[in-house]
N, C-alpha and C positions, 0 to 999 in steps of 0.2 A: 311325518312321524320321526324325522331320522333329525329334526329339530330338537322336538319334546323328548327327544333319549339324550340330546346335548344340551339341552338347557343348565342341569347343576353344573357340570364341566363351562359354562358360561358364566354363571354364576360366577364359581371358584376363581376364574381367569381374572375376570372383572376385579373382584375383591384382592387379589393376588398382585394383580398391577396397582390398583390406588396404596395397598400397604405396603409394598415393596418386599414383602416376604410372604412366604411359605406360612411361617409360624404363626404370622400375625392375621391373616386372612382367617387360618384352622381357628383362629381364637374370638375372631366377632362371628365368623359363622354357627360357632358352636360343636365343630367337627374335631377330627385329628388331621396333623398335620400329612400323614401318610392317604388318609380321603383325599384331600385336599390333589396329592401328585398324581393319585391315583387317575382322578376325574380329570386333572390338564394331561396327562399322558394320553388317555384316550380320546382326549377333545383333539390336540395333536395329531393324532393318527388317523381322526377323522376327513380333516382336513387338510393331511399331509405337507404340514409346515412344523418348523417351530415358531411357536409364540415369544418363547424367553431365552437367554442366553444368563445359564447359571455360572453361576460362582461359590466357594466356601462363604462368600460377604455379601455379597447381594447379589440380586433379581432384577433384571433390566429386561425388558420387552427390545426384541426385534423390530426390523423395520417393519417387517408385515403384522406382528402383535399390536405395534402403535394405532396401524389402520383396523385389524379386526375390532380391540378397543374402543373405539370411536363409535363403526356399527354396533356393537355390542349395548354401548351405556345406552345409546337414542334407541335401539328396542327397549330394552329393561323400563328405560323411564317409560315408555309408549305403552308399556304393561302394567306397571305402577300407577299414570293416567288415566288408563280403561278400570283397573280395581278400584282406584281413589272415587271417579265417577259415580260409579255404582254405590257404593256406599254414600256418597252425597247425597242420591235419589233416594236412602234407604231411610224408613221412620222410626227407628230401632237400632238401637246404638250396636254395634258388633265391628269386628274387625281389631282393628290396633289404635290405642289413644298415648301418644307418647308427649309427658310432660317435661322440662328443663325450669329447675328452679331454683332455691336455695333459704338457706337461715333457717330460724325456728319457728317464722311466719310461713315458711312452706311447709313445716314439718308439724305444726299443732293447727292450724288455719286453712289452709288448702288438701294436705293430704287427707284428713278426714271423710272432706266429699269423694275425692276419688276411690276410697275402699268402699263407702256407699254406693256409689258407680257401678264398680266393680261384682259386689253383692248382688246389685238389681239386676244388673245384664249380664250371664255367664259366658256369653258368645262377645263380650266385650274385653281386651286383652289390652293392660293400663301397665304402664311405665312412666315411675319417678323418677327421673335422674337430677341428684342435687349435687350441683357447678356452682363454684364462684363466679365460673369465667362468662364473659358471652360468648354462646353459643350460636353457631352459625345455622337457622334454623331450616332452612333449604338444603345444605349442602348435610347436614346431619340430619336430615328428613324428622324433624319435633316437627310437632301437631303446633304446641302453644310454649311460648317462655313466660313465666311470670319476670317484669321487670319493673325497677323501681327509679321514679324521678323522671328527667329529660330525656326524653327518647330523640335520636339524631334522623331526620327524612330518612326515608327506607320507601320499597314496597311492601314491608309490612303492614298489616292490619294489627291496631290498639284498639280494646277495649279497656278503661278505668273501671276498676271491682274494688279498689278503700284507698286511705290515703294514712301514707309513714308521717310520725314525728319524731324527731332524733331527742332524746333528754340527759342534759347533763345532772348526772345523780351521784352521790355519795353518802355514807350514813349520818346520820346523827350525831355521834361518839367522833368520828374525823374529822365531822364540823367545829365540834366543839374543843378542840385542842389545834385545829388547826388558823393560819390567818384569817383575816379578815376577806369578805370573798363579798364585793358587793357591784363588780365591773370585771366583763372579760380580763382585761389587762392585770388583774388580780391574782389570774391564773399562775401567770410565773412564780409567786411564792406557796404554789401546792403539786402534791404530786398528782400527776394526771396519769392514768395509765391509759396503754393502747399503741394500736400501731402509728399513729400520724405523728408527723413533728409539729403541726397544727390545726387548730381547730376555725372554723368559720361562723361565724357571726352575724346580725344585720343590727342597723339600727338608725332609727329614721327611713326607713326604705335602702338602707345602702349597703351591700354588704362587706363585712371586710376579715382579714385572717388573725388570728392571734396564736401567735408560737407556743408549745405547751412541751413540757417533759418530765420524764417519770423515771421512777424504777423499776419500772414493769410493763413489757410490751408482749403482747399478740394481737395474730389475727383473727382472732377466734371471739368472736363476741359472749358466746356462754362461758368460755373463761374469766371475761372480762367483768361480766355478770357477776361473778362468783368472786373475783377480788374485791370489788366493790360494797357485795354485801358483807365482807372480813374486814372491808374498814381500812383498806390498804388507802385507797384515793380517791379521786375523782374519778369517772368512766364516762363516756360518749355513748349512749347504746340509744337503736330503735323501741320503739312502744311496746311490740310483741315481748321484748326479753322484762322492762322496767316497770309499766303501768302497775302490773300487781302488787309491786312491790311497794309501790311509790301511794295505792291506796291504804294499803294495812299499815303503812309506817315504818316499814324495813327499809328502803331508804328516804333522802329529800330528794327534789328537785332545783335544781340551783338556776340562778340566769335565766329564766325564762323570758325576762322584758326583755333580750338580746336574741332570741330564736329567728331561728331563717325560716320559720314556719313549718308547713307541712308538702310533704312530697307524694305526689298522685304515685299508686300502683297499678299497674296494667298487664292485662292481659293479651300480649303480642301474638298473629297466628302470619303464615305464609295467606296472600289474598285470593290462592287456589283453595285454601280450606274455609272459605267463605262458608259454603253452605252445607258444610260435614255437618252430622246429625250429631259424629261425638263430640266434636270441638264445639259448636253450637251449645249442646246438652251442657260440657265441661263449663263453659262461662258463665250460664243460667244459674248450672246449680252453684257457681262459688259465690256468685253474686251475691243468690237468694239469702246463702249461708252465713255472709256476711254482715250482708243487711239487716237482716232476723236477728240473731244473736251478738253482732257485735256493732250495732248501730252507732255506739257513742266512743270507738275504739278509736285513738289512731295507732296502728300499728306499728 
């Protein structure tokens, strides 16, 4: 019993050491900072040590904080593994589905099923987190990252749910006052917006780079979107932000005899979450969703 009265005070510790503060523990846990001292004070006193040696600057663990630590994570995980279990065995999605994803392909194309998810199963608790960056899906405990292109050996588990085409596009009205644009190499006398200093190519099977510059750079692809359709330049964008536009005639498609083709999409999980009922369910339905309605898309 005198465990399960110290368990949050375990918690708190845990979280307290990996963020190196007070503050920042009170803030993924979702507590106050003063919970937070209250719960290692008492864990402290249970166990008649100190864990941490404070400062006005920082939080540093004792020699014996290092070692309780150590025990501390391999329980937690070893309870994490017994919840995670059970819900594998379970035919009913519930518990926690947390996704890592990004762009407007995760925000108009996969977020949809998840609020449908969400809808159908009330005992199922779904988070979107959208990263540019990769995310380490283990060590930040995601269910599933959606990622795009070449994926590097891992322990990871891929499934492919569609596939990206990158299209250089600009409008009409740019075309036509601008040079002559009938070979990558071309590029140098237009403005190219965006963040890269170049752009990649293939032709004959081979591929190769061609330098580009502009008056206008971000990261931000629906910005880039949005100067493009004003007529500023040329843009590099995925299928999700272009296709539409590129069918109604709001912009052209340039270059495409020169395209590096198309790039597989996946859906990446940890090889523990093999036979989650949610992670399982979550791929099914993006799949389905995709297949169904956007069969002839490249993204």
């Amino acid at each position: 019993m005198e465990t399960i009265k110290s368990l949050q005070g375990i918690i708190a510790f845990v979280k307290v050491a990996e963020a190196g503060s007070f503050s920042k523990a009170a803030e993924i846990l979702g507590v106050s900072k003063s919970h937070i001292s209250k719960n290692i004070r008492q864990l402290e006193s249970d166990l008649g040590i100190a864990l941490f040696v404070r400062s006005t600057r920082k939080v540093q663990l004792t020699h014996m904080g290092e070692r309780y630590l150590q025990t501390c994570r391999e329980s937690l995980n070893n309870l994490d593994a017994a919840r995670q279990e059970i819900l594998d065995l379970s035919e009913t999605p519930r518990g926690s589905l947390r996704v890592t994803l990004a762009g407007v392909f995760g925000e108009d194309y996969v977020a949809p099923v998840v609020v449908e998810m969400a809808k159908r199963y009330p005992e199922l608790k779904v988070e979107l987190n959208f990263s540019t960056r990769i995310v380490d899906l283990i060590e930040e405990k995601f269910d599933v990252a959606i990622r795009i292109g070449h994926l590097e050996n891992s322990s990871l588990l891929a499934q492919k749910i569609a596939s990206r085409f990158e299209y250089i596009v600009c409008t009409k009205g740019y075309l036509s006052t601008a040079a002559d644009l009938n070979e990558p190499a071309d590029l140098i006398n237009h403005n190219c917006i965006g963040e890269r200093s170049s752009w990649s190519f293939k032709k004959r099977g081979k591929s190769f780079q061609v330098p580009i510059s502009g008056n206008f750079k971000s990261n931000n692809p629906r910005v880039l979107h949005k100067a493009a359709l004003a007529g500023l330049g040329i843009a590099r964008l995925p299928g999700s932000y272009a296709f539409e536009d590129i069918k109604r005639g709001r912009l052209v498609s340039v270059l495409e005899n020169f395209s590096e083709g198309k790039k597989d999409i996946w859906a990446v999980t940890p090889a523990r979450h093999k036979q989650n009922i949610n992670v399982k369910l979550f791929i099914q339905e993006v799949k389905k969703h995709l297949a169904d309605d956007f069969r002839h898309v490249l993204f």
